[in-house]
Structure formats: C-alpha cells, structure tokens
C-alpha positions in Angstrom: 134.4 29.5 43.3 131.0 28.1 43.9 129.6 27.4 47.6 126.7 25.9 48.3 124.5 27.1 51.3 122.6 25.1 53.3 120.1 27.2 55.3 120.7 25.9 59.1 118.7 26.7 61.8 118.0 25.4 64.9 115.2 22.8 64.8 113.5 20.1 67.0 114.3 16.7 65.5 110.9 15.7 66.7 108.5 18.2 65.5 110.0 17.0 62.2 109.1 13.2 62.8 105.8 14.2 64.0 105.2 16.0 60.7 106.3 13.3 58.4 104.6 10.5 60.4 101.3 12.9 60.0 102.2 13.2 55.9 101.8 9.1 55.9 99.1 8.5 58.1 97.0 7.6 55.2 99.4 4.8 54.1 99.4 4.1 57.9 95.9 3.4 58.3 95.6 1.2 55.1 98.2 -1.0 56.0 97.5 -1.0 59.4 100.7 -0.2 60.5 101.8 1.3 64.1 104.6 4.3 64.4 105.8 4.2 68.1 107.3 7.6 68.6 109.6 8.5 71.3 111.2 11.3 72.4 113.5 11.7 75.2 113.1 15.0 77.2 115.7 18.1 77.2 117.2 17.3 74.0 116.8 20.2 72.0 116.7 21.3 68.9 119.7 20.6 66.4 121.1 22.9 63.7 120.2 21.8 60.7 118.5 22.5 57.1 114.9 21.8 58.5 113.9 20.7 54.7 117.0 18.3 54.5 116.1 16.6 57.5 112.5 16.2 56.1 113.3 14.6 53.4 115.9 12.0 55.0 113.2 11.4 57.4 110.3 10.9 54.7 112.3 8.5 52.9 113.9 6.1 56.2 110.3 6.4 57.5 108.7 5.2 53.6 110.8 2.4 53.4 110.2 1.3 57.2 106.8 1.4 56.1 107.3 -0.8 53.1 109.1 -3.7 54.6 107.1 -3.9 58.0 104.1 -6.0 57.5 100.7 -5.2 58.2 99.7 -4.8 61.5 103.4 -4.4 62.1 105.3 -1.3 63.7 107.8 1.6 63.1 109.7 2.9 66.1 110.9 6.4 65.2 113.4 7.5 68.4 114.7 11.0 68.8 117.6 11.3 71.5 120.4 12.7 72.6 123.8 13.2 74.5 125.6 16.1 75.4 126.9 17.3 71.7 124.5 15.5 69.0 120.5 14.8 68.5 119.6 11.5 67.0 117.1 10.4 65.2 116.3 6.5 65.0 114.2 5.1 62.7 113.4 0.8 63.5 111.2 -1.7 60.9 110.2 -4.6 61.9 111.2 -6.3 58.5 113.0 -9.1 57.5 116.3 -7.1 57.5 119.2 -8.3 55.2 121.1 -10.3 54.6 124.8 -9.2 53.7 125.0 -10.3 50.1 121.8 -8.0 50.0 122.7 -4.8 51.5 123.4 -3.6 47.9 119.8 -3.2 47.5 120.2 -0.2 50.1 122.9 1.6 47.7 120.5 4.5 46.4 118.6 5.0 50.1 121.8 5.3 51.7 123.5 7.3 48.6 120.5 9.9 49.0 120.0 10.0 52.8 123.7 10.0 53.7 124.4 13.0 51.5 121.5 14.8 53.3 122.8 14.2 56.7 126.4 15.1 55.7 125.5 18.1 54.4 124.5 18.9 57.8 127.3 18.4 59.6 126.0 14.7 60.3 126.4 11.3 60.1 124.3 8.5 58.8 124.8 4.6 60.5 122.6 1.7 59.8 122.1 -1.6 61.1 120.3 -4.5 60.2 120.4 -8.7 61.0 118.6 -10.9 58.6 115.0 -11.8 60.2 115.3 -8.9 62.6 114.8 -5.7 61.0 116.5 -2.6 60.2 117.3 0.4 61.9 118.8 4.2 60.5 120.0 6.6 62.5 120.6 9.8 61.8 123.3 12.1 64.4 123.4 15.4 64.2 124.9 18.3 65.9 122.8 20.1 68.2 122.3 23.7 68.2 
C-alpha cells in the first residue's frame, strides 16, 4: 500500500500571497496592473503544504493577471471564520460566459487537486462582463 504525504504545517495564508505577489511584480509593473491585498486580522495560520498552497496561489494570481487589463486590478483577500482560512483571489476581467467555463477545465483540474490535498475546498465564481473570483478554504491550524 502506497500513501502519499503531504508535509502540513501551520502557515499564514498571507505571507504566502505576499510572496507570490512579490514573484510577479515584474509582470505587475509592465502591465501596470494593481494587486489590492487584504488581510483580515486574527486569522491565523492554516495547516497546510506551504508549497501546495504556493503554487495554487501562483497560478489563480497568473491568470488574474492575464485577463485584467492594463491599468486594471487584482484583489487577493485572506479571511476567516471560526474553523477555515480563505484565500480570495478577484480579476477584473470579462468573466465567462457559461458555454465558456470549459476553458477553466485544466486551472481548476490543477488547483482543485492542490487544495484537496489539503483538506480544502476550491469554489469559483464568475458573471460574464464582471470578472472572476477563486477562493480557496482551508482548515486552520
């Protein structure tokens, strides 16, 4: 019998986003493209595979980049209640409309298997001409 481990710790949810959004700043700048990040207070950390979470995070926070047009803005949230941290990524696309939500099939494939395999759950929403956003819950440590 095979098991896979996945090495959980307890991490902040928002040290994470601060890293990635540090990783693109380059892209940032040459689109000219805002990241609003807020983080409510007393949260936490969560217990997760810090590397997992990354990686989710990098690519949500890629394709917001992608579809927000210049000058536009990416609002990256990291919340809470009393059981779960959450971590809310927001474009200011076009969004989609629902014969095109296929086009999200690998994205969500690869990002929803990284929050599942931390005990997490991945939920989207988007409304044509509005935007999209991701948001990632996960248990807290």
């Amino acid at each position: 019998m095979t098991t896979s481990f996945s090495p959980r710790h307890a991490a902040d949810l928002s040290d994470i986003a601060r890293g990635v959004i540090t990783r693109f700043g380059t892209v940032l700048s040459r689109r000219d493209i805002t990241v609003r990040l807020w983080v409510e207070l007393d949260c936490g950390p969560a217990r997760v595979d810090r590397s997992d979470i990354r990686r989710l995070c990098e690519n949500l926070l890629l394709r917001a980049i992608r579809v927000t047009p210049e000058q536009g803005t990416v609002y990256v949230r990291v919340s809470c209640d009393e059981r779960d941290v959450f971590l809310a990524i927001s474009d200011e696309g076009a969004g989609y409309h629902p014969r095109q939500v296929g086009q999200l099939a690998p994205l969500l494939q690869t990002c929803r298997s990284l929050g599942e395999a931390n005990d997490g759950k991945l939920r989207w929403a988007t409304s044509e001409g509005f935007g999209t956003t991701f948001t990632l819950r996960v248990p807290r440590a």
